[in-house]
SELUM-894669 format. One record per residue: residue number from 0; residue in one letter; x, y, z of N, C-alpha, C, O in turn. Coordinates in Angstrom, 1 decimal. Atoms other than C-alpha are relative to their C-alpha. Layout:
PT   nr  rest     n_X     n_Y     n_Z    ca_X    ca_Y    ca_Z     c_X     c_Y     c_Z     o_X     o_Y     o_Z
PT  NUM     A       X       Y       Z       X       Y       Z       X       Y       Z       X       Y       Z
...
# end
This chain:
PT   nr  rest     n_X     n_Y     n_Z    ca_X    ca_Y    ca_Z     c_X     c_Y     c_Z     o_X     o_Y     o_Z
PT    0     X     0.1    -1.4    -0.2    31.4    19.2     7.2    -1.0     0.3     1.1    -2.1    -0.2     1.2
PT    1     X     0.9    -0.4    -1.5    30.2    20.8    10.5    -1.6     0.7    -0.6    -1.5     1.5    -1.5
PT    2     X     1.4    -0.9     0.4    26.2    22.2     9.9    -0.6     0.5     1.0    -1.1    -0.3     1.8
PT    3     X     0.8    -0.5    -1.5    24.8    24.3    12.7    -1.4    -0.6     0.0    -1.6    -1.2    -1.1
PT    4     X     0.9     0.6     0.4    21.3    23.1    13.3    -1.1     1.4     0.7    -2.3     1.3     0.7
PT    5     X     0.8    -0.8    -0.6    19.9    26.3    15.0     0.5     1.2    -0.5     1.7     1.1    -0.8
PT    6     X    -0.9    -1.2    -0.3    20.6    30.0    14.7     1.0     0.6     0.8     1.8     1.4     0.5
PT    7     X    -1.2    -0.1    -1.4    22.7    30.0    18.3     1.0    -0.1    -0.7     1.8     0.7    -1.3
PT    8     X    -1.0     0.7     0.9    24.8    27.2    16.6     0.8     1.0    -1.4     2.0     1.2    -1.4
PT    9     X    -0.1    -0.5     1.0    25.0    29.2    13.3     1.0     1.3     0.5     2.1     1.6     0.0
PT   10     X    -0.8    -1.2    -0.3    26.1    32.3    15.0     1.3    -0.3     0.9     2.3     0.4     0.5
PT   11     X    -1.0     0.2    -0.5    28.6    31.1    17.4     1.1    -0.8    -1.3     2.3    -0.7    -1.3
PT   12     X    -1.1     1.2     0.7    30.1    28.6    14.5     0.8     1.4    -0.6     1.9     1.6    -0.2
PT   13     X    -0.3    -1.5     1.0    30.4    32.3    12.1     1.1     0.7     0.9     2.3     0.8     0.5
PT   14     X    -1.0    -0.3    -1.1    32.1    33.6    15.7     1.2    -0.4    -0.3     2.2     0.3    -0.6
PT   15     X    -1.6     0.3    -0.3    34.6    31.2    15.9     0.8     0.2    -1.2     1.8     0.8    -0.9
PT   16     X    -0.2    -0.6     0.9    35.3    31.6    12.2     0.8     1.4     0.2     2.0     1.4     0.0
PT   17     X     0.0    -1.2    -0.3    35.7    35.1    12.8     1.4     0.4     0.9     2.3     1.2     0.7
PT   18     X    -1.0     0.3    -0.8    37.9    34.4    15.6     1.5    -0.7     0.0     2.5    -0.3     0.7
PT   19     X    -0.9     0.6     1.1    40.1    31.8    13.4     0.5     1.2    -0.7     1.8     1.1    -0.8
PT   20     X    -0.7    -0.8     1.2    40.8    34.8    11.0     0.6     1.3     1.1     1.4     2.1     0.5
PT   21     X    -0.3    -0.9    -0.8    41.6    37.1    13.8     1.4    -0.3     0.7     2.5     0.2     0.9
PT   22     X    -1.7     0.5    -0.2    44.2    35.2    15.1     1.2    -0.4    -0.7     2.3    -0.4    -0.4
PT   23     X    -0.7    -0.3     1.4    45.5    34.8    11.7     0.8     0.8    -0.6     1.8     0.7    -1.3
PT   24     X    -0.5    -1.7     0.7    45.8    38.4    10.9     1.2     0.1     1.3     2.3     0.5     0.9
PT   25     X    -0.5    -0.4    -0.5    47.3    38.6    14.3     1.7    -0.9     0.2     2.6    -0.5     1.0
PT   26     X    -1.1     0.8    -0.3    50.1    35.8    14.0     0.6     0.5    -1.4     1.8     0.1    -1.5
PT   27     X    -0.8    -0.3     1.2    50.8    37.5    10.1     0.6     1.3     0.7     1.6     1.6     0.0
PT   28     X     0.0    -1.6    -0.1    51.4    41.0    11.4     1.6    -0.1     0.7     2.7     0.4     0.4
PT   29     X    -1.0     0.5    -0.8    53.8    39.4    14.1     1.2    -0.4    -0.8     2.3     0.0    -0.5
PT   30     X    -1.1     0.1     0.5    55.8    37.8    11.5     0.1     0.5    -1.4     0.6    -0.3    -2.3
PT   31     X     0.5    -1.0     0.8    55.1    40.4     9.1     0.3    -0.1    -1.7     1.1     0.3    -2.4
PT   32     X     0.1     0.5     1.2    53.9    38.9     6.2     0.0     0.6    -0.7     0.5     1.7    -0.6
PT   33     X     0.3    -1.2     1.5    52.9    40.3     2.7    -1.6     0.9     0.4    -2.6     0.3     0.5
PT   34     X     1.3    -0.9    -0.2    50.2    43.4     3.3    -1.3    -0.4    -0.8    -2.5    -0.2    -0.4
PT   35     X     1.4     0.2     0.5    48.0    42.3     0.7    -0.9    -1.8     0.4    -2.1    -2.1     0.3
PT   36     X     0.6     0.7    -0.3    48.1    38.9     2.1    -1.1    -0.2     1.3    -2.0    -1.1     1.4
PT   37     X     0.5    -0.9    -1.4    46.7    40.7     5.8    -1.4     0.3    -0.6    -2.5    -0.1    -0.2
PT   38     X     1.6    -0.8     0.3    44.1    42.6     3.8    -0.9    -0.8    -0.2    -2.1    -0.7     0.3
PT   39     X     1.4     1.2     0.6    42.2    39.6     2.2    -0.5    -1.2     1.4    -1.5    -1.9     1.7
PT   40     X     0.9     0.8    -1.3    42.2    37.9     5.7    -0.7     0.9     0.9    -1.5     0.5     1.7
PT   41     X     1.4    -1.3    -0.4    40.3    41.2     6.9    -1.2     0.1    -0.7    -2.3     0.3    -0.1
PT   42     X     1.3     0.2     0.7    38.1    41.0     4.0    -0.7    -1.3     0.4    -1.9    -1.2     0.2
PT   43     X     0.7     0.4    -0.2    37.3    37.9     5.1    -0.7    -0.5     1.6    -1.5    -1.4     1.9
PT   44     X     0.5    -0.6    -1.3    36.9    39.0     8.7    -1.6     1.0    -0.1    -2.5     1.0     0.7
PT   45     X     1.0    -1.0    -0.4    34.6    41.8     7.7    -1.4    -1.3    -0.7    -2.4    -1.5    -0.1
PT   46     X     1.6     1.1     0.9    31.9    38.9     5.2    -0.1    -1.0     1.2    -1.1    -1.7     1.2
PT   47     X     0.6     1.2    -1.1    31.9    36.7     8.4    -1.0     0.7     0.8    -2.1     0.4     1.1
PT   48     X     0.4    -1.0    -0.7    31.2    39.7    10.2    -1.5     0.3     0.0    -2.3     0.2     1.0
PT   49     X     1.0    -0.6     1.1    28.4    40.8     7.8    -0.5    -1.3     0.6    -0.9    -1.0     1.7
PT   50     X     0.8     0.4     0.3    26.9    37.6     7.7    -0.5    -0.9     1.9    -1.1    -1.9     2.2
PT   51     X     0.4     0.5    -1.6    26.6    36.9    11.8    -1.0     1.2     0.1    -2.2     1.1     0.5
PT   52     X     1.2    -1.2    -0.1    25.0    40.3    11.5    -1.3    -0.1    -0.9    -2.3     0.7    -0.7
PT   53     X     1.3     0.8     1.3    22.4    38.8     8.5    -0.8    -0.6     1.1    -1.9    -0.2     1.6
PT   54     X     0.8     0.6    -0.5    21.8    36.3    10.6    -0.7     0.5     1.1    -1.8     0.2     1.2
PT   55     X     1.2    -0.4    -1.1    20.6    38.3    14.0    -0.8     0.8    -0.7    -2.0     0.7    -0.7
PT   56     X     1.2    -0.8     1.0    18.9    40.4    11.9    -1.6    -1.1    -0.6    -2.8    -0.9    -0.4
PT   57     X     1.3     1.0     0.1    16.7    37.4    10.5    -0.4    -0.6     0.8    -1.3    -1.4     0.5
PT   58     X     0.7     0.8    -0.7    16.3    36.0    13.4    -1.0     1.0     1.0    -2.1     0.8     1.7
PT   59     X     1.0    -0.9    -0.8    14.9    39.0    15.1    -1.0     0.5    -1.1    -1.8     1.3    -0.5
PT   60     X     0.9    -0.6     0.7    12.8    39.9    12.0    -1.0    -1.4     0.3    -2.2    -1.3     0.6
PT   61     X     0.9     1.5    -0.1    11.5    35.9    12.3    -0.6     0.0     1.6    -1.7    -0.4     2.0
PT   62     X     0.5     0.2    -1.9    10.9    36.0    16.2    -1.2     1.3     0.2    -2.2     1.2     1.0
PT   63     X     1.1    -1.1     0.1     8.8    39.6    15.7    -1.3    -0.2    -0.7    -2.5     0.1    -0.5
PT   64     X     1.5     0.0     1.1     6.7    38.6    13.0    -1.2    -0.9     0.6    -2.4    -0.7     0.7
PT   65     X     0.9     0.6    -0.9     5.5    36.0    15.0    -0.5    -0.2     1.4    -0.9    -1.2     1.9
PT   66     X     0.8    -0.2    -1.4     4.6    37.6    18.2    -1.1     1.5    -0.3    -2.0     2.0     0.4
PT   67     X     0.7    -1.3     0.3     3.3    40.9    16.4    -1.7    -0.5    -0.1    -1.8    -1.5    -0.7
PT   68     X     1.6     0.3     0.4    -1.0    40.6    16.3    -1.1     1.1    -0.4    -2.3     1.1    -0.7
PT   69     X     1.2    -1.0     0.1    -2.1    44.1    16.1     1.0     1.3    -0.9     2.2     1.5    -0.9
PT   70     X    -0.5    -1.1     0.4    -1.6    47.1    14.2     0.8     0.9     0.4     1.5     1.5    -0.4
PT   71     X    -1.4    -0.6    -1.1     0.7    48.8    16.6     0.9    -0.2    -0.1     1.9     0.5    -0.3
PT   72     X    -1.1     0.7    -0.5     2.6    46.2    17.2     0.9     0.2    -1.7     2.1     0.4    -1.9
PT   73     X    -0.8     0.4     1.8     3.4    45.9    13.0     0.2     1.5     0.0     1.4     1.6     0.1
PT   74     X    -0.8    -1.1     0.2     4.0    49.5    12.8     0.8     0.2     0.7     1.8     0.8     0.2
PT   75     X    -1.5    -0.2    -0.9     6.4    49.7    15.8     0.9    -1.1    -0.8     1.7    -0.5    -1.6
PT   76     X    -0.8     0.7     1.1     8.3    46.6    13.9     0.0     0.4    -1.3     1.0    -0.1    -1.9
PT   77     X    -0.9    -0.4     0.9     8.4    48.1    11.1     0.9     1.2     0.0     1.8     1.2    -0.8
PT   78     X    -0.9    -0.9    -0.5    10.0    51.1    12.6     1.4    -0.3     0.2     2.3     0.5    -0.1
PT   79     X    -0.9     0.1    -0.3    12.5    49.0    13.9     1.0    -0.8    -1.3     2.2    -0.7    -1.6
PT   80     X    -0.4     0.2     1.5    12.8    47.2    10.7     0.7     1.0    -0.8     1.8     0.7    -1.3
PT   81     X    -0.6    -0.8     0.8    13.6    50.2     9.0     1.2     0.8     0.7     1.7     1.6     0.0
PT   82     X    -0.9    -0.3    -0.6    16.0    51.3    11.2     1.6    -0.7    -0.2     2.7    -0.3    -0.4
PT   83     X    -1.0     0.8     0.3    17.9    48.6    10.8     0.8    -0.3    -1.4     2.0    -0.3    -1.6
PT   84     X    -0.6    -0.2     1.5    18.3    48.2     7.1     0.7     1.3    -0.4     1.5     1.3    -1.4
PT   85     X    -0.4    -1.3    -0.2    19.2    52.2     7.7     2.1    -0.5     0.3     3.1     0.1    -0.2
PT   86     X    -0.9     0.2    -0.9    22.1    50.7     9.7     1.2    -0.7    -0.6     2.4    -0.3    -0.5
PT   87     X    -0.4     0.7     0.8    23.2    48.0     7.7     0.7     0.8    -1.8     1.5     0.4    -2.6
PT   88     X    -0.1    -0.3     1.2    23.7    49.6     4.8     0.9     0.9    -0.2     1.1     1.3    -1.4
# end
């Protein structure tokens, strides 16, 4: 089994994934399969989706934390922090 070893890796692999199920849905539709079997390869379009979006999300919370040094800096990041979970949700 393939293991990304970085977050790039991680997110492109989730991509192609994503990409796999996309051409899926679009080769059922074509020969127009059963609707509920369509829906469940969108649901698992949208959890790939979700979790490429997880991951930039922790990687920009991990890359912030450790350049932030002053009180400014941690209240504008948490602004953007909270923005985000706003977003997600």
């Amino acid at each position: 089994m393939y293991k990304p070893k970085n977050t790039k890796e991680q997110l492109l692999h989730r991509l192609k994934i994503c990409r796999g199920h996309l051409n899926k849905v679009s080769l059922m539709i074509d020969q127009e399969e059963y609707c509920i079997d369509i829906s469940h390869q969108l649901q698992a379009i949208r959890k790939a989706m979700r979790r490429v979006d997880e991951l930039i999300v922790e990687d920009h919370i991990r890359s912030k934390l450790k350049s932030r040094t002053d009180l400014q800096d941690f209240q504008l990041f948490m602004r953007e922090i909270t923005l985000l979970m706003k977003q997600t949700v």
